[in-house]
C-alpha positions in Angstrom: -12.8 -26.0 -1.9 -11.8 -22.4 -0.6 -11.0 -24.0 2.7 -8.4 -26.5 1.5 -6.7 -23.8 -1.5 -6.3 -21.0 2.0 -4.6 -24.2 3.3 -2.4 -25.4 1.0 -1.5 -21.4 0.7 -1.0 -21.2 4.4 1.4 -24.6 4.8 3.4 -23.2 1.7 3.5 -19.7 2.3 3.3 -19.4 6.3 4.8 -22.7 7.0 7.6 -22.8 4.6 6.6 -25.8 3.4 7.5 -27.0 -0.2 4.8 -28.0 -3.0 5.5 -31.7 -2.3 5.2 -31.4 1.3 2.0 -29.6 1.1 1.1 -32.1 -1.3 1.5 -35.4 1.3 0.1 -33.0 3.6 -3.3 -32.3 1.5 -3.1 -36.0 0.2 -3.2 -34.6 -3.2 -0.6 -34.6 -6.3 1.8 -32.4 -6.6 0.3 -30.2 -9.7 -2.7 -30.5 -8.0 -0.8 -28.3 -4.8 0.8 -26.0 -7.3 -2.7 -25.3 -9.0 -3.9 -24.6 -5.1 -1.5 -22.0 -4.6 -1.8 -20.4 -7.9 -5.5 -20.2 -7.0 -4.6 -18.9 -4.0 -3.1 -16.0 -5.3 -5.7 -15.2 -7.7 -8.9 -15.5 -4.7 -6.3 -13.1 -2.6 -5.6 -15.6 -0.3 -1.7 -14.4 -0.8 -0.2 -10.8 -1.5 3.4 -10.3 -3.1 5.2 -6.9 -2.5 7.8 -6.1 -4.7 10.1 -4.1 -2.5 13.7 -2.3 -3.3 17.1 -4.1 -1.7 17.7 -2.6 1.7 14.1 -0.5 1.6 13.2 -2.2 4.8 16.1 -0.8 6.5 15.7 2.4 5.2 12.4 2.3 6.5 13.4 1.3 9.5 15.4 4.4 9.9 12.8 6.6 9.1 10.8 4.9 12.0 13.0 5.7 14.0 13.8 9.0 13.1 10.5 9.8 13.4 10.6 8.6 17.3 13.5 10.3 18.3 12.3 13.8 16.5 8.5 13.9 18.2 8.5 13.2 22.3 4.8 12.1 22.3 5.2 9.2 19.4 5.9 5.7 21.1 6.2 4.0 17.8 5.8 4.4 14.6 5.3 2.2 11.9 6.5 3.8 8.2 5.5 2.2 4.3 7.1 3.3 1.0 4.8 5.9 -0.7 4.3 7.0 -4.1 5.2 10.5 -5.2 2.2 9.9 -7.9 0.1 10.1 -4.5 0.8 13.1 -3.3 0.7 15.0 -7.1 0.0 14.0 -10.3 -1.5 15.8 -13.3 -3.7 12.6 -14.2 -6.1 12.3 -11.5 -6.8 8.9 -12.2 -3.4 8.0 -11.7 -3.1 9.7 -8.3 -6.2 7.8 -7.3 -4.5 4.5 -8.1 -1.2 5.4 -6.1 -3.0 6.6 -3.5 -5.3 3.2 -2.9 -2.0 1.6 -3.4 -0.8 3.1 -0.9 -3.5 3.4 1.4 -3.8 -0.5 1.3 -0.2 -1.0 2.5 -1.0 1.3 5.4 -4.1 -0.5 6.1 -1.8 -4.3 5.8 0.9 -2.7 8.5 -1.7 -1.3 10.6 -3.6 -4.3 10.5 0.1 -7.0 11.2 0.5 -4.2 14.2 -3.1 -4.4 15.7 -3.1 -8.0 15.6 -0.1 -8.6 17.6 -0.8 -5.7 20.6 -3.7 -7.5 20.6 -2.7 -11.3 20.7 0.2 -10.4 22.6 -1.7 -11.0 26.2 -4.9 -13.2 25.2 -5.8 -13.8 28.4 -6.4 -10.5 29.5 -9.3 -8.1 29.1 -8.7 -5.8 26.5 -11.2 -2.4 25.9 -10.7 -1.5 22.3 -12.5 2.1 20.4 -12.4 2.3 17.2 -13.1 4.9 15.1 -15.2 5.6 11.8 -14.7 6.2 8.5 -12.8 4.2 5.3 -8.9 3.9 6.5 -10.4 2.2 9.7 -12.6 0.0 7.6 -9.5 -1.1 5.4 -7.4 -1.7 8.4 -10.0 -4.5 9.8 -10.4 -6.0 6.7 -6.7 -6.6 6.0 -6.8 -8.0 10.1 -5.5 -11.7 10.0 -6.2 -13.3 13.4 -3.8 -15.2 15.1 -5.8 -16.4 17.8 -9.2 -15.9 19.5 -9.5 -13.0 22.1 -12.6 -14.3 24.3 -12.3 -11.4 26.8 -11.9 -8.4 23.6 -14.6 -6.0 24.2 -14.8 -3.7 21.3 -16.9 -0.1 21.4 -17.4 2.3 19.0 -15.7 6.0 19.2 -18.9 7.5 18.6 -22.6 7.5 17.9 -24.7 6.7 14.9 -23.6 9.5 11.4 -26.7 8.1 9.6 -30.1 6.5 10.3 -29.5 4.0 8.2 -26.4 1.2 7.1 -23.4 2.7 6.6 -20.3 0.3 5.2 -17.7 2.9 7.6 -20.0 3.5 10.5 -18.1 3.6 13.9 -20.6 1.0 15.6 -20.4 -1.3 12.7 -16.6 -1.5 12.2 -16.7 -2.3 16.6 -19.3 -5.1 15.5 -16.9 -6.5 12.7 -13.8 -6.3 14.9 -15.3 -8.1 17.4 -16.6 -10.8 15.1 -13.1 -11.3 13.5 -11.2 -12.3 16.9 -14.3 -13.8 18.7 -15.0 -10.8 21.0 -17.4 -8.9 22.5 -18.9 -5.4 21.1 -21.3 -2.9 22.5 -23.0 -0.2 20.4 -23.9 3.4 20.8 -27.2 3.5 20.5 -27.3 7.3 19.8 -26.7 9.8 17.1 -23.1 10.8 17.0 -23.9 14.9 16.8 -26.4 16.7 18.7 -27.2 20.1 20.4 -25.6 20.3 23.3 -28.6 20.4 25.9 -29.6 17.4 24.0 -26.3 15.2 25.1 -27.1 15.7 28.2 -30.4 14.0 27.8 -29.0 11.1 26.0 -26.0 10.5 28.2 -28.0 10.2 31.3 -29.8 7.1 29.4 -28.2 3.7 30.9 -27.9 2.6 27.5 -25.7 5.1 26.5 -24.1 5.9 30.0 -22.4 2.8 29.9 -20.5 2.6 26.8 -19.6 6.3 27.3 -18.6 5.5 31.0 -16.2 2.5 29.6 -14.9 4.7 26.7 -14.1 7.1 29.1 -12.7 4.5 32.0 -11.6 1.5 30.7 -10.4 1.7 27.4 -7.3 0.7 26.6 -6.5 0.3 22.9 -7.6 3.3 20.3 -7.9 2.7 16.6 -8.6 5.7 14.4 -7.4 8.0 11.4 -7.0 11.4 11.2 -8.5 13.5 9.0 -8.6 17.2 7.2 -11.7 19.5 7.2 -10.3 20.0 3.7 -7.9 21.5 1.4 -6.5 24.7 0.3 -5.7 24.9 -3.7 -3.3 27.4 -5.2 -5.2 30.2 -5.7 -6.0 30.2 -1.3 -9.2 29.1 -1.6 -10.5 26.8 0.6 -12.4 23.5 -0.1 -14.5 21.5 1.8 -14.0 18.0 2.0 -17.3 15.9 1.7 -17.9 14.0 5.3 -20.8 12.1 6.7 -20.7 14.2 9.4 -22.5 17.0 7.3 -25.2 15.1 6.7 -25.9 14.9 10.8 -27.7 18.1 9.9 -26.3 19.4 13.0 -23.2 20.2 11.1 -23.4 22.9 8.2 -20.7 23.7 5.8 -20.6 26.5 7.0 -20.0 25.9 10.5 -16.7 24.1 9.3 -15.6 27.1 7.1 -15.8 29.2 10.1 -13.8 26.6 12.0 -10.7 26.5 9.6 -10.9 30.6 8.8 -11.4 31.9 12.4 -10.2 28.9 14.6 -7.6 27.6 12.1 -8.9 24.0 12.5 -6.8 21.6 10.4 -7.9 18.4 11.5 -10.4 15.9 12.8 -10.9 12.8 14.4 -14.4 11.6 15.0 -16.3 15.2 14.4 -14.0 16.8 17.1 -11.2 19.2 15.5 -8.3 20.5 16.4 -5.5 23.3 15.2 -2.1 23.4 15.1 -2.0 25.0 18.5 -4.8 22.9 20.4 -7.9 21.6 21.0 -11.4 23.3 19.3 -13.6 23.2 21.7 -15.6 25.7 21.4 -18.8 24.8 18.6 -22.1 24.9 18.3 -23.0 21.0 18.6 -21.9 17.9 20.8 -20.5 14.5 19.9 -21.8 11.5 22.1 -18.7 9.6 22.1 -14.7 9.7 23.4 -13.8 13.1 22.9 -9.8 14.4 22.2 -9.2 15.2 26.0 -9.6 11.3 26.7 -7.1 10.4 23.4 -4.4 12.7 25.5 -4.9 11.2 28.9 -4.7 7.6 27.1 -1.4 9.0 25.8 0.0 10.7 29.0 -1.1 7.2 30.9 0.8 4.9 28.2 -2.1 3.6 26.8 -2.1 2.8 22.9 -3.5 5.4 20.6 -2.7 4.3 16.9 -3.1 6.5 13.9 -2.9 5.4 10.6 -3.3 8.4 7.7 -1.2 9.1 4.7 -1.2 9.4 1.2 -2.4 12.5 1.0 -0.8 16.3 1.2 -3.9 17.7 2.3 -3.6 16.1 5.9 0.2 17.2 6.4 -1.0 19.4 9.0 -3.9 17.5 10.7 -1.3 14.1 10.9 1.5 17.0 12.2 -0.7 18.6 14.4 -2.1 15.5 16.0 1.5 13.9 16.9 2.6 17.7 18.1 -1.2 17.4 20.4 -0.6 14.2 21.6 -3.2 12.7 20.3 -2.2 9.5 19.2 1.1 8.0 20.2 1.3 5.4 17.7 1.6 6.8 14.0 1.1 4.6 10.7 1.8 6.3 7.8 4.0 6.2 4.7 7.7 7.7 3.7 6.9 10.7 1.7 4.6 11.5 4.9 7.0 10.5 7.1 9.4 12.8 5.4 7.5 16.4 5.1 7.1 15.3 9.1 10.5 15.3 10.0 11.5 18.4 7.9 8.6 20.5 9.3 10.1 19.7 12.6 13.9 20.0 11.7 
């Protein structure tokens, strides 16, 4: 039943076709095709986006604004946003805007993703993508135009927790993989260690070679960018809960001293950065594709995307990692998009 109501949605909707055409098409009346695509709508087989006259132009412009304003950004890919998302005295209603929000990154991520990927089939593609929710929602709002055989998907870094995690790096590769037909290949290691300890695991051939193709072949990143946290108006700072705290190899502390004496306002994958460069210097190691190799990919005109928004408290990590280099492709919705270019007016 669900495969014949995603059709009737998909010759309507995708097709253009009309209810009676779908109809002969389905060998069904034509109530019967109507009460398809209503059903359609309510399983979620089909979205509607209400959107202003001219808002996709004025989008557009801030797209390209945004290109023309930061040298390392390639592209960049803008939504409308929600001022209910960035403040709100009801915290239940900033929630809402922000998952609002968060979901039409996740959709434009997801229509951009798919066509990089589809756009050569044939070829062999290396993909890393990284942990975390934003990715998560990204891949599930994926919709496949055709099958990628030679896809090869790896995770940007090791295993957070010991046991299933819905946002883990090496499961999202898994899922990726499964959607288009690919191929993945785990990480068979915990993602933060002691230092004299990576050195032990990356010498293991299981690890070596997904490390060695993260670091060689890749070609294609996927990740968000997050904030160690967020400053409220009395300066005091607050840590913002992440799995990579419960590594054990990571204390709260440790990421205090980070933002207060290194000035750390961002992260991607358990490595952070500043406003002014690369943190380097910690007390642990990541097994996995480290910030140096998202700038190389950049500098080489491979495809970096970013997708984060929706959320004042990463201003400066989302600022900082287009001013870095990091990524080269930026997702990311107007009121972002906005506070971007007037920081850098």
């Amino acid at each position: 039943m669900e495969d014949i109501i995603f059709e009737a949605a998909r010759l309507h909707y995708e097709e253009g076709l009309k209810q009676e055409e779908v109809a002969r098409i389905l060998g069904v009346s034509r109530p019967t095709a109507a009460r398809y695509l209503a059903l359609a709508k309510k399983l979620g087989y089909v979205r509607v986006r209400v959107l202003k006259p001219l808002s996709h132009g004025f989008l557009h412009e801030t797209e390209l604004a945004l290109v023309q304003q930061f040298a390392g950004l390639r592209e960049a890919l803008v939504t409308t946003g929600r001022q209910e998302a960035m403040h709100s005295e009801n915290p239940r209603a900033q929630q809402i805007a922000q998952r609002a929000t968060v979901d039409e990154l996740a959709e434009r991520a997801g229509e951009r993703l798919n066509a990089l990927l589809t756009a050569h089939p044939k070829e062999r593609q290396v993909v890393a993508v990284a942990r975390g929710e934003m990715v998560d929602s990204v891949i599930r709002h994926l919709k496949p135009s055709k099958v990628l055989p030679n896809l090869e998907v790896l995770p940007m870094l090791g295993y957070l927790r010991s046991w299933e995690y819905p946002y883990d790096a090496n499961r999202l590769a898994q899922e990726l993989a499964r959607i288009y037909g690919g191929n993945y290949e785990w990480i068979p290691a915990p993602a933060v260690v002691r230092p004299e300890q990576r050195e032990v695991l990356g010498s293991l051939r299981l690890v070596q070679v997904p490390l060695e193709k993260l670091k060689h072949e890749t070609t294609l990143v996927l990740t968000s960018i997050s904030a160690p946290g967020y400053w409220d108006a009395a300066g005091q700072f607050h840590l913002r809960q992440s799995t990579l705290l419960q590594s054990q190899e990571i204390r709260e502390s440790d990421v205090h001293r980070l933002v207060e004496e290194q000035g750390a306002v961002g992260e991607i994958c358990g490595w952070y950065f500043s406003l002014e460069g690369l943190i380097e210097e910690v007390d642990w190691a990541i097994i996995g594709m480290g910030l140096r190799r998202l700038q190389e990919m950049v500098r080489e005109g491979l495809t970096v995307i970013g997708v984060a928004g929706a959320d004042p408290s990463r201003f400066d990590a989302i600022y900082a990692a287009v001013k870095l280099g990091l990524i080269n492709v930026l997702v990311t919705d107007y009121l972002t998009a906005r506070h971007l270019l007037e920081r850098e007016a």
